[in-house]
C-alpha positions in Angstrom: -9.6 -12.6 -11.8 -8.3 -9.2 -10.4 -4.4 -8.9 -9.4 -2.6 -5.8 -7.1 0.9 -5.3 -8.6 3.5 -3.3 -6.0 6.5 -2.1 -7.0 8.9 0.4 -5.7 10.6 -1.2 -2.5 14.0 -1.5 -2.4 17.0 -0.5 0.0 17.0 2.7 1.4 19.1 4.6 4.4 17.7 5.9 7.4 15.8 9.0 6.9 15.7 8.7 2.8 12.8 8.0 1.0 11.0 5.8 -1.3 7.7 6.0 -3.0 5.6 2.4 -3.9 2.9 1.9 -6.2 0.2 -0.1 -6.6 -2.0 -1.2 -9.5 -5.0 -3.2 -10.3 -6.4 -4.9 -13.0 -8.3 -7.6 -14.1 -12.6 -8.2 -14.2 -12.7 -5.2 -12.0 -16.5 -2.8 -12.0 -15.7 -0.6 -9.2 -13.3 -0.5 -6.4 -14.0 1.3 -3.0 -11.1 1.3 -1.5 -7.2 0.6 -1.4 -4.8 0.1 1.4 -1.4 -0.5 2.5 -0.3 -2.8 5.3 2.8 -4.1 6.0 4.4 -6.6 8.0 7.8 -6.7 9.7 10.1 -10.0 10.1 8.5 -12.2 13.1 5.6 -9.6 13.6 1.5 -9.9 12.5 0.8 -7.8 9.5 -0.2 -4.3 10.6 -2.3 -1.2 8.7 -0.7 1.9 7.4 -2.6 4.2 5.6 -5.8 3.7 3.1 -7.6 5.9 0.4 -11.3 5.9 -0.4 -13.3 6.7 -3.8 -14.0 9.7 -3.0 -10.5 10.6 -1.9 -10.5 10.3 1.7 -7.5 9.1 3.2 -5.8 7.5 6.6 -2.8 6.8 8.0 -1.8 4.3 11.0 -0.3 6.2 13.9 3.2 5.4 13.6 3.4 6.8 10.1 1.6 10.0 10.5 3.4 12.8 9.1 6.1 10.6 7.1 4.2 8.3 4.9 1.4 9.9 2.4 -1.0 7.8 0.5 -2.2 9.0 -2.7 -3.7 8.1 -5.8 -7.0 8.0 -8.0 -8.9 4.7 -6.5 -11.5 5.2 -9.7 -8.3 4.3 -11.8 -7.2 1.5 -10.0 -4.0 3.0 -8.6 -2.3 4.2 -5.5 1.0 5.1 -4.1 2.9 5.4 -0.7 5.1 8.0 -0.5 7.6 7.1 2.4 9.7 9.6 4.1 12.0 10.0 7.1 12.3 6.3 6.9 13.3 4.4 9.9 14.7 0.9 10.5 11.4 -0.1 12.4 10.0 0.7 9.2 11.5 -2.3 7.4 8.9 -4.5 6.4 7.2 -6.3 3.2 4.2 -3.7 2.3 1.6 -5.3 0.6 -1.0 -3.5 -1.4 -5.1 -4.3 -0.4 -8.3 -3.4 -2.1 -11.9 -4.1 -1.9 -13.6 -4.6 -5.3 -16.6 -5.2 -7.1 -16.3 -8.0 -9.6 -18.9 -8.9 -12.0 -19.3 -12.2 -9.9 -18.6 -11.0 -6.3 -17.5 -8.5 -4.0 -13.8 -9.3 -3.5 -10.9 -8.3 -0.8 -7.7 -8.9 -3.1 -4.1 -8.2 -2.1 -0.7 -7.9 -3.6 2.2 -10.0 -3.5 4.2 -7.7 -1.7 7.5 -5.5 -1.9 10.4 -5.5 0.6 11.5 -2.2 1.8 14.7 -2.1 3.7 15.5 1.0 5.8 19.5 0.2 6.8 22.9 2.0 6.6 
């Protein structure tokens, strides 16, 4: 069994902000690659940014030169690093990752953390 733990999210005012982290753990061989999406109240869950193994990174449109996604996949971690935050940018942001299991290839994903962008 593998599980994604996100933390970080919280309230934060327009403009400030916040940094979430991810972490994985479990029967886990390898992973290839971690993600962020999100999804906003009453809308489908959209991507923001992913990191590769070998350190290769994207970011969604709408988050490109305020949000940075960082961490060391071979280590089973990754972070968000949110700035310039907007109320549009409220959202749950859920953490995603494709790993090799010793049974099977798996897509796992977090439970989520609430980020609030409000004044």
């Amino acid at each position: 069994q593998v599980q994604l733990v996100e933390s970080g999210g919280g309230l934060v005012q327009p403009g400030g902000s916040l940094r979430l982290s991810c972490a994985a753990s479990g029967s886990i061989l390898s992973i290839n690659t971690m993600r962020w999406y999100r999804q906003a109240p009453g809308k489908e869950r959209e991507f923001v940014a992913r990191i590769t193994r070998g350190g290769n990174t994207n970011h969604a449109d709408s988050v490109q030169g305020r949000f940075t996604i960082s961490g060391d996949v071979a280590k089973n971690t990754v972070y968000l690093q949110m700035n310039s935050l907007k109320p549009e940018d409220t959202a749950v942001y859920y953490c995603n990752a494709d790993v090799v299991s010793p049974t099977a290839p798996l897509e796992v994903w977090g439970q989520g953390t609430l980020v609030t962008v409000s004044s």
